[in-house]
C-alpha positions, -999 to 999 in steps of 0.1 A, spaced: -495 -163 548 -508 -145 521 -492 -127 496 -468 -95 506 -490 -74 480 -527 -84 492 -515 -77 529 -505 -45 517 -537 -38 498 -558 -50 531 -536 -28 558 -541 2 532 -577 -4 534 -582 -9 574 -563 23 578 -585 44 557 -614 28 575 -600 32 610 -590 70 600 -626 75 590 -641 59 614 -622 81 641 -630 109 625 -668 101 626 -666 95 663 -646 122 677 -668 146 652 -699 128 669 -683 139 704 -679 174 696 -714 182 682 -732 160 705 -746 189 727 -752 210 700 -764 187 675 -773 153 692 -792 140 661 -759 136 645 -745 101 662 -780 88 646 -774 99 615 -732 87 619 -737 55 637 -748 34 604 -719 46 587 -694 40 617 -711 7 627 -702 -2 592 -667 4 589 -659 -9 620 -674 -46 608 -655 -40 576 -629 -39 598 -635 -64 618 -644 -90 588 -607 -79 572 -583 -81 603 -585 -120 604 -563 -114 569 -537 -98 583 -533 -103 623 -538 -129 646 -565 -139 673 -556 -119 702 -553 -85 679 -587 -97 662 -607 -104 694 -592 -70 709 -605 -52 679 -640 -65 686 -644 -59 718 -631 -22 710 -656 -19 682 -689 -40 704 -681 -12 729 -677 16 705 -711 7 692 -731 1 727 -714 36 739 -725 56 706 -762 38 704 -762 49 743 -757 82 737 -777 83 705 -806 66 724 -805 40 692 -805 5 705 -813 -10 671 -773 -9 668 -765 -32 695 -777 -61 671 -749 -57 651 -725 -63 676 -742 -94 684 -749 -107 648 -710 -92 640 -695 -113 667 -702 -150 650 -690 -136 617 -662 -121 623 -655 -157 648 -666 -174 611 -641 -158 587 -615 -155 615 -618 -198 612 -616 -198 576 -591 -177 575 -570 -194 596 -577 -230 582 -567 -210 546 -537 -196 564 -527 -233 581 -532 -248 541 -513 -219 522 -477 -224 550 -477 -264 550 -482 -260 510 -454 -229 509 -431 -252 532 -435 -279 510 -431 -257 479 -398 -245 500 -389 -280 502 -393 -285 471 -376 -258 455 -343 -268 481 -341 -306 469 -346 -288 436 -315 -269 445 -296 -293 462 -302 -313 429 -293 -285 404 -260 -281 425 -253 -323 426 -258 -321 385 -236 -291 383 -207 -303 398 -211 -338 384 -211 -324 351 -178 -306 359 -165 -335 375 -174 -354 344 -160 -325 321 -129 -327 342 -125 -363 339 -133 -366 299 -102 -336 296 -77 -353 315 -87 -385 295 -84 -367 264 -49 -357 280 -40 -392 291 -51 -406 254 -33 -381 240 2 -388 258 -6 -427 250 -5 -417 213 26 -391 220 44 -417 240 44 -440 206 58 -404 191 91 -402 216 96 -441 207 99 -440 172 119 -409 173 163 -417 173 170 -380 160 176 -358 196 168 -325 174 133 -344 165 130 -356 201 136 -320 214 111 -305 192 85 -326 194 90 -324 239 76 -284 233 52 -292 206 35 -316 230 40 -289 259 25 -265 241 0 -284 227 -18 -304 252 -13 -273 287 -35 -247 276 -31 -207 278 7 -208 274 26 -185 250 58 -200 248 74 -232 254 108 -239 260 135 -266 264 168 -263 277 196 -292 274 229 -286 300 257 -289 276 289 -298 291 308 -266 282 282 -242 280 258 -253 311 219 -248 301 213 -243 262 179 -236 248 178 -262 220 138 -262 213 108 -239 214 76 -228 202 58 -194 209 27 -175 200 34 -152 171 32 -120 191 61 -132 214 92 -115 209 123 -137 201 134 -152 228 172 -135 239 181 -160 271 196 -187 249 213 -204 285 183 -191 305 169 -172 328 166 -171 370 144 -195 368 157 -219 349 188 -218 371 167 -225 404 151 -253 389 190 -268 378 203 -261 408 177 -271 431 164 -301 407 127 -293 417 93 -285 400 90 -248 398 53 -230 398 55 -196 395 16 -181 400 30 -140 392 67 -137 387 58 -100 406 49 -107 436 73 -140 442 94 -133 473 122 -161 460 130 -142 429 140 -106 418 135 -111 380 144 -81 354 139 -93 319 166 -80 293 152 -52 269 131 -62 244 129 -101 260 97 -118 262 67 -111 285 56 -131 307 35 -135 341 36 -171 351 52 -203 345 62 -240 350 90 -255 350 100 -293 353 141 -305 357 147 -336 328 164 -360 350 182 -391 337 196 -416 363 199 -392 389 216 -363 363 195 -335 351 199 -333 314 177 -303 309 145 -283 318 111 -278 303 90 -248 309 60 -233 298 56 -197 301 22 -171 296 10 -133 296 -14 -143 324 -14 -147 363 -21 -180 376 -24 -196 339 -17 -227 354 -32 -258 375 -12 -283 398 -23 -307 373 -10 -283 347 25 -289 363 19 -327 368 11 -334 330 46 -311 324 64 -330 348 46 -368 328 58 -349 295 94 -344 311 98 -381 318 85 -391 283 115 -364 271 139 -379 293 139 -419 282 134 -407 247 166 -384 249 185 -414 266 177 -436 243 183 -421 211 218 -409 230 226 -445 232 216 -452 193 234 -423 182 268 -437 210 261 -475 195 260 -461 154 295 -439 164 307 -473 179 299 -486 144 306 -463 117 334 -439 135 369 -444 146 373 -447 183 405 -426 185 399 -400 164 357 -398 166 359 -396 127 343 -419 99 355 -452 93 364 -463 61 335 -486 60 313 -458 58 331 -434 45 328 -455 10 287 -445 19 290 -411 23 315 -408 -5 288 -428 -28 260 -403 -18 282 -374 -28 293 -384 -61 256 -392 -73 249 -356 -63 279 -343 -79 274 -360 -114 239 -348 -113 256 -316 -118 238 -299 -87 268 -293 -65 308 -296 -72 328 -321 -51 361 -323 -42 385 -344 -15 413 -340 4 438 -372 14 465 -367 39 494 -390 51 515 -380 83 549 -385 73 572 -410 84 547 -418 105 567 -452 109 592 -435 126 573 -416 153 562 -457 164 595 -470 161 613 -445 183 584 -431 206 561 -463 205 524 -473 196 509 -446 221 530 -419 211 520 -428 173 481 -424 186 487 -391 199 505 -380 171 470 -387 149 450 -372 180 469 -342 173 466 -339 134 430 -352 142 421 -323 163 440 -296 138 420 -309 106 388 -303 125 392 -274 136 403 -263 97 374 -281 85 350 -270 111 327 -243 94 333 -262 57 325 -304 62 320 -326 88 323 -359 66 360 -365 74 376 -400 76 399 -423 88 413 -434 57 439 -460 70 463 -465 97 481 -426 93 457 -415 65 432 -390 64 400 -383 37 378 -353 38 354 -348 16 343 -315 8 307 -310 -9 301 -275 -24 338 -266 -29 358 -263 -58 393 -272 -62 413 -239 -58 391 -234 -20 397 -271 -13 437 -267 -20 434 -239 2 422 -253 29 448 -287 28 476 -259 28 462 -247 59 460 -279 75 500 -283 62 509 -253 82 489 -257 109 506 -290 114 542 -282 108 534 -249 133 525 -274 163 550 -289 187 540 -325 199 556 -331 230 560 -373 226 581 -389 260 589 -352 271 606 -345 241 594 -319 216 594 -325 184 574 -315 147 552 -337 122 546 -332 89 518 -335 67 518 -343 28 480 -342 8 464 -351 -24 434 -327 -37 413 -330 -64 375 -322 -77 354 -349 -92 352 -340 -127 327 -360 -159 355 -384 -171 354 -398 -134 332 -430 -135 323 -434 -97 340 -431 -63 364 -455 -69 381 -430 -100 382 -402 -74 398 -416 -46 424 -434 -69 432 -400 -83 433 -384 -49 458 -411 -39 478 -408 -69 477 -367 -59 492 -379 -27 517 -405 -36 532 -375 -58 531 -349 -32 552 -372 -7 578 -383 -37 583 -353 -45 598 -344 -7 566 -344 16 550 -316 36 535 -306 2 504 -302 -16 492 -319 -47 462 -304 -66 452 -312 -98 
C-alpha cells in the first residue's frame, strides 16, 4: 500500500472534488427550469472532476468501490448531457472507462510490488531483530561468563593466598578481604568465629567508610539462624522477611540485604561469613555460591593453620601447664635481651620455685605434685595476664617469666602478688586441704650483663637466696 501520508493527501483531494462536484449538480437541479443553459455551461466542469475522481480512487480503494464509482459517475454524466441536450459528454464516459480500467491495473500491479517488497522489508527487519536480540544476549552471556572467569581466576590465585597463610588472624582477614573484594555492592563484610566460652565472636571485618562501627561483636539474628540452623542464608530486604523481626541497636550499621554462609569443619561449624549492603536485592544466587566457595577456602585454611599452631604448642610448650618449654624459652629470652641492650625497652625476669615441692610427691604422689604446678600455673597467669605472655617452664617445679617493658620495682611487685596469691589458695590433694608456698628471684637486665646466660644466672642466684633465707620470699635486686 502506499504511504499513510499520500493516502491522506489523495482522500483530501477526492473529498473536495466530490463536495464540489455535488454542489455543481444539485445547483444544476435547482436552476434547471429557470436557467436550463446552466448544466451546459456546469457539465465540463463536473464531467471533469468526476474523471479526476475516477483516475485517483484506484490509489486508495479497491475494485468493487472503483467500478461502483464509475458507473455512478457514466450515469451522472448520461443523465446531466440528457437533460442538457449535450450528447458530446457521453464520449467521456466511454473514453473514461478504459482509463480509469488502465490506471486501476497499474495501480494494482504497483500495489502487488510495493506489499511483497514491504513483507520482505518486514522480514527483513524481524531476522534483523531476531539477530540483534541473539547478539545481545550472547554478548551478556559472554560478559557473564568472562566475570565469573575473572571470579574463578581470582579464587585460583586466593586459594594459593589461604595456603601459604599459618597465622589464623592473617587467615581471618584475608576470608573478608576476598569477600569484599571479589561480591560487588556490599558495604561491609564480616567474620564471626564460635569461641568456646563466648559462642559467635566477630574476629574480622571490612566496611565502607561511611558505615558506622560495627556494635554486635557476637552477632546479630541473623547470624544466630545461620549457627543454629547451619544453612546458607539470603536475605533479599531484611523488611519485609516474614522469618525475622530485626531491630538494629542505636547507632548500629544500616543495612538492607545480606548473605550469609556457616564455616563448617568436619561436621562442626566454626564460624560464619556474611556480607551485608545499603541496597535491596544487592545480591545474586551466584553471589551466595561464590560466598559459600570463599567459606570452604576459610574453613581448610583455619583447620590447617589450627593444626600448625596445635603441632608448634606440641613442640615448644609444656603439655601440663600450656607454657614455654625451656627449649624455647632460651629463644625468646635471646630475642629479648638484643632488644633490651639496644637500649629500646627495659627487661626484667621473674623465677619461681614451689617449695618443698619434693614433699608434696613423696606424701601425695606424682599426680598430686602435677596438680600442685596446675594450680600455681593457673595463679601466675592470671597475675601475668594483662603484663607478658612469655612465661616458662623452667624445670621440673620452676617457673621463668619474662617481663619486656617493666622495670624492676613493677616486676617485684608483681612476683609478690603471685606469693600471696599462692599462699591464699587451698589445694585440696587426696581430700585433704592443705597450702603451697612460693619463693622468687627478680631482677632487670642491666649493661654489665653480657647475654642471657648472666641474667638467668643472676635470677637464680636471686632465688637460691630467697629460699635460704626461709622461703615464701621475694628476692629483688
Amino acid at each position: 500500500m502506499y504511504p499513510l501520508k499520500l493516502r491522506v493527501f489523495l482522500l483530501t483531494i477526492l473529498t473536495v472534488l466530490a463536495v464540489m462536484t455535488a454542489y455543481f449538480i444539485f445547483t444544476g437541479f435547482f436552476v434547471f427550469e429557470n436557467n436550463p443553459g446552466y448544466l451546459c455551461s456546469a457539465i465540463p466542469h463536473i464531467v471533469t472532476m468526476m474523471g479526476v475522481s475516477i483516475i485517483l480512487s484506484p490509489m486508495l480503494f479497491g475494485p468493487p468501490v472503483v467500478f461502483i464509482i464509475l458507473f455512478i459517475a457514466v450515469a451522472l454524466t448520461a443523465l446531466l448531457s440528457a437533460m442538457a441536450g449535450c450528447q458530446l459528454y457521453n464520449i467521456n464516459s466511454i473514453i473514461l472507462a478504459p482509463i480509469v480500467l488502465g490506471v486501476w491495473v497499474f495501480v494494482f500491479r504497483n500495489i502487488r510490488r510495493v506489499e511483497k517488497k514491504m513483507v520482505a522489508a518486514q522480514k527483513i527487519k524481524e531476522a534483523s531483530n531476531l539477530v540483534r536480540s541473539d547478539w545481545e544476549k550472547t554478548e551478556k552471556l559472554n560478559n557473564a561468563f568472562f566475570l565469573r572467569l575473572g571470579r574463578y581466576r581470582r579464587l585460583r590465585e586466593i586459594g594459593e593466598d589461604f595456603s601459604a597463610r599459618i597465622s589464623l588472624e592473617k587467615i581471618y582477614q584475608l576470608t573478608v578481604d576476598t569477600a569484599y573484594d571479589i561480591i560487588p555492592g556490599s558495604d561491609a563484610a564480616l567474620l564471626f568465629i564460635v569461641d568456646a566460652q563466648e559462642g559467635l565472636l566477630l574476629s574480622a571485618s571490612k566496611k565502607s567508610s561511611p558505615i558506622p562501627k560495627i556494635k554486635s561483636k557476637n552477632g546479630d539474628i541473623f547470624d544466630r539462624w545461620v549457627f543454629k540452623k547451619r544453612q546458607t542464608l539470603s536475605v533479599e530486604d531484611i523488611t519485609e522477611d516474614f522469618r525475622f523481626d530485626y531491630r538494629p541497636l542505636e547507632g548500629e550499621r544500616d543495612f538492607k540485604s545480606l548473605i550469609s554462609v556457616p564455616i563448617i569443619n568436619q561436621s562442626r561449624i566454626t564460624g560464619i561469613l556474611r556480607l551485608n549492603s545499603r541496597q535491596k536485592d544487592a545480591y545474586s544466587f551466584d553471589d551466595l555460591r561464590l560466598l559459600d566457595f570463599i567459606s570452604d577456602l576459610a574453613s581448610s585454611s583455619i583447620n590447617n593453620a589450627r593444626l600448625y599452631k596445635d603441632t608448634e604448642d606440641l613442640s615448644t610448650r609444656d603439655s601440663l601447664t600450656g607454657f614455654y618449654i625451656h627449649r624455647h624459652m632460651k629463644t625468646l629470652l635471646y630475642d629479648e635481651v638484643a632488644r633490651a641492650r639496644t637500649g629500646k625497652s627495659q627487661l626484667s625476669v621473674i623465677m619461681i620455685d614451689v617449695d618443698h615441692f619434693k614433699d608434696y610427691n613423696d606424701r601425695y604422689g606424682h599426680a598430686a605434685g602435677d596438680k600442685v604446678l596446675l594450680g600455681v600455673a593457673h595463679i601466675i597467669e592470671g597475675v601475668m595476664k594483662k603484663h607478658t605472655r612469655l612465661i616458662t617452664r623452667y624445670g621440673g617445679e620452676e617457673f621463668l617469666i619474662i617481663l619486656p617493658g617493666i622495670d624492676l620495682r613493677k616486676a617485684a611487685g608483681l612476683a609478690g602478688k603471685i606469693r600471696q596469691d599462692v599462699a591464699g589458695y587451698k589445694f585440696v590433694l587426696r581430700r585433704e586441704e592443705t597450702s603451697v608456698t612460693v619463693s622468687a628471684g627478680v631482677c632487670s637486665y642491666s649493661d654489665e650483663m653480657k647475654d642471657k646466660d648472666d641474667l638467668l644466672k643472676r635470677a637464680d642466684f636471686l632465688l637460691y637466696k630467697a629460699k635460704k633465707e626461709g622461703r615464701n620470699k621475694i628476692c629483688a635486686v
